[in-house]
Each structure stands twice: as C-alpha cells, then as structure tokens.
N, C-alpha and C positions, 0 to 999 in steps of 0.2 A: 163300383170300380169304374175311373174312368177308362172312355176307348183309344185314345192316345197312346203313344210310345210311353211307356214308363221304365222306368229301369231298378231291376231286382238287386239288394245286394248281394244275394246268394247265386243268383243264375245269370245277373247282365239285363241284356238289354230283354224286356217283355214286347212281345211281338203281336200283332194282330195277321192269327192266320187263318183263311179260308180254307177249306178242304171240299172241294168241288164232286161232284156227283157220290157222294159216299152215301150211303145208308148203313153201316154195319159200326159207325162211329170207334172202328181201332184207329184208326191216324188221329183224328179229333181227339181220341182220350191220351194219347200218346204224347200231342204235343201240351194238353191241359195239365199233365201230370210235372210235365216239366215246366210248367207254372207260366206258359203262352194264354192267351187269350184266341180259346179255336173254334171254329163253329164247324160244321159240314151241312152241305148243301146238297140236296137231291129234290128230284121230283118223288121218290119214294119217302114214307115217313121212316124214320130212324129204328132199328131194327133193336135198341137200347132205348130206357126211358131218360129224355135227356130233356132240358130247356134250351140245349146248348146245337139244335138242327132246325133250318131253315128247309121245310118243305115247299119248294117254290124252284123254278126254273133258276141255274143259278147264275143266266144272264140279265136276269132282273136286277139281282145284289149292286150295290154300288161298289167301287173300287179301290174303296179305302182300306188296304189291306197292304201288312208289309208283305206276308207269300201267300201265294197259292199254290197248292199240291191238286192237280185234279185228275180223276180218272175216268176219262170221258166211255161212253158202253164202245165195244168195240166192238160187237154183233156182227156189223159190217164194214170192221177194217181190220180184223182177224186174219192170219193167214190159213187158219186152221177151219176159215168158211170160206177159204177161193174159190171152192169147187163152186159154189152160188154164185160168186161176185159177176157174172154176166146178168142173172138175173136180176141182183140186186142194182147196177146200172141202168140197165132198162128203166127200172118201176121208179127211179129218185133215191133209193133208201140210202144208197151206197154214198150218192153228192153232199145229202142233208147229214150224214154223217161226218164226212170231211169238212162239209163248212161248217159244222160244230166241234169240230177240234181246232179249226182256225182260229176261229173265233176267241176260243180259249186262248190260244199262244198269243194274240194279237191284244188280251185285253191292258191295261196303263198299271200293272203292278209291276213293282220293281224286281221280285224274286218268284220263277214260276219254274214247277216242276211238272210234266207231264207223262202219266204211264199209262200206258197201254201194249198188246201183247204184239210180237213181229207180225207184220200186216202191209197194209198199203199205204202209210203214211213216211215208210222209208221211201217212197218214190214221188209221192204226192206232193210233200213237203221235201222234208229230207231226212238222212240219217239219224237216229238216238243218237246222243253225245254217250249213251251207256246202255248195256243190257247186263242185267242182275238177276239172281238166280235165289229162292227160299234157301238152299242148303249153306250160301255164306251170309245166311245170318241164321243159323241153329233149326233150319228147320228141314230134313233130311228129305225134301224133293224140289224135283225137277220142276220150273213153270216158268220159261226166258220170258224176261220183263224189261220193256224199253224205257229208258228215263229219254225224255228231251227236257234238256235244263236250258234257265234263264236266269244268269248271276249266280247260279248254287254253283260248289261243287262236285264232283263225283263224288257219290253213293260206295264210302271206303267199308268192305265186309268188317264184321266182328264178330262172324261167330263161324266158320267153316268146319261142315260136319259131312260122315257118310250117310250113307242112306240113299239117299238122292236116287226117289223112286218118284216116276210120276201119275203119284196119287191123282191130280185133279184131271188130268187127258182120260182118266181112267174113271174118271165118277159114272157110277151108273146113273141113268136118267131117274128126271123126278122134278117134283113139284118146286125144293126148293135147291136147284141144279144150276141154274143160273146167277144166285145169292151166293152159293157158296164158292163160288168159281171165281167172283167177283170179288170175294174181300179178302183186303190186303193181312196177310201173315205178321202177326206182330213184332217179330224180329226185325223185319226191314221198317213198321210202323215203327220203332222206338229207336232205331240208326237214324231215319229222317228229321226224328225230334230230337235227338242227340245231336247231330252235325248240323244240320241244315236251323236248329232254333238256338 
C-alpha cells in the first residue's frame, strides 16, 4: 500500500495518522479499523502484537502525517501530582516535561490532537480547547481529560451513560498501575476515529 493520501470509495479520504506516545495500541487500532493508515509511537513496545508500532522516541519520526493524536506522560504536568510539582522544578523533570509537550504542539502537521489530564499546561501554554469525560462515550466513569486541538473539531459525545464512578483515581497500586491509567478508553478511541478520520 502506498503512503500517500489515497482515497476510499467506502470511507473518503485515507489518512496517514500518527498516534504519539501510545503503547496499548486502542487509538491505532481504532483509527486502522476504519480503514486509516495508523501507527503508534512510544518509547514502550506495543502492549498488542502489532507491525504497526514504532518503538523509538516519537520525535525522531518524520512529519509526514495528515494527524496526529498524542498523549504525552503527564507524571509531571498532572494536577493530581502538584503536591510534588516544587520538587519536580527544582530537579528539571517538570521543564523537560513541558518542553515535550511543546514540542508536540509545535511539530509541521496539519491536524494535531493533544491529551493530557488538568495540570499545568492550562497555564504554561494555555487552556484545552475541550475537557471530555469516559462516561459520554459509554463508559460509566469519571477521568476529566484535556483535548488541545489543531484544525480538529470538538470531540462531540456519543454515547452518555450513568455510572460515572471514578474507577481509575481509585486503582490500587501495582506493577501495572501506571499502563492502565494511561490507556485511552475505547469509546472516546473510536469517536476520534469516527469524527476526526
């Protein structure tokens, strides 16, 4: 297949789309399903057996991509780790974090989504154009999530349910506690590949 724009008679235009720090490959398979051309990029190896993950820093990648979705670590731009955030100033971790989400926003793609959770990048940068919530797109908790878009639209719900308990503020600790915190719910994976591909 080529990498170029092609265009589907069934789905439109076929897109070349990046999915930035991901290892659990739901947004890559989301947007593959609907018949994109997607890779995800992590410095973690892909958490699914895929051909379809670049294990590599993903500002190595060249830029030839119509979107990118990325979900930079938020360790330390979390509001839910301010209680550290003096520490982490001090030591660099907190700067090298924001100048890796800049970076992101700042790279030559046309169409760029960015999520991460309420933190310090409302103030560093600026406001999310959106915060979006698991339970309007069918999955019945709580976990406020910032979009900052680039040409996209807003992130419109499609599936608004009760429940809205939050499971993930509540995970007990453990080995794999920070993977599971981390991947995107596939409700909102397959609204992003629906509206935004």
């Amino acid at each position: 297949m080529k990498y170029g724009r092609e265009f589907s008679l069934t789905r439109g235009i076929v897109m070349k789309v990046l999915i930035a720090c991901e290892f659990s490959g739901v947004v890559r398979e989301a947007f593959r399903k609907a018949g994109h051309i997607a890779w995800s990029c992590d410095i973690e190896p892909s958490s699914d057996i895929t051909n379809y993950h670049y294990q590599r820093d993903v500002l190595s990648l060249n830029t030839s991509w119509d979107l990118m979705i990325a979900f930079p670590p938020c360790t330390h731009l979390a509001s839910s780790g301010a209680r550290w955030f003096d520490a982490k100033r001090k030591d660099g971790r907190q700067q090298k974090a924001i100048d890796f989400f800049m970076r992101l926003s700042k790279l030559p793609i046309n169409k760029i989504a960015i999520e991460n959770p309420i933190g310090i990048m409302s103030t560093q940068w600026r406001k999310p154009d959106q915060i979006i919530q698991p339970w309007q797109y069918g999955h019945g908790e709580t976990k406020a999530t910032c979009l900052w878009l680039k040409n996209l639209p807003l992130l419109r719900p499609t599936n608004i349910v009760d429940g809205r308990e939050p499971r993930i503020h509540y995970m007990s600790p453990g080995p794999n506690r920070l993977k599971l915190r981390s991947t995107t719910y596939k409700g909102i994976a397959n609204a992003m590949a629906d509206q935004w591909g």
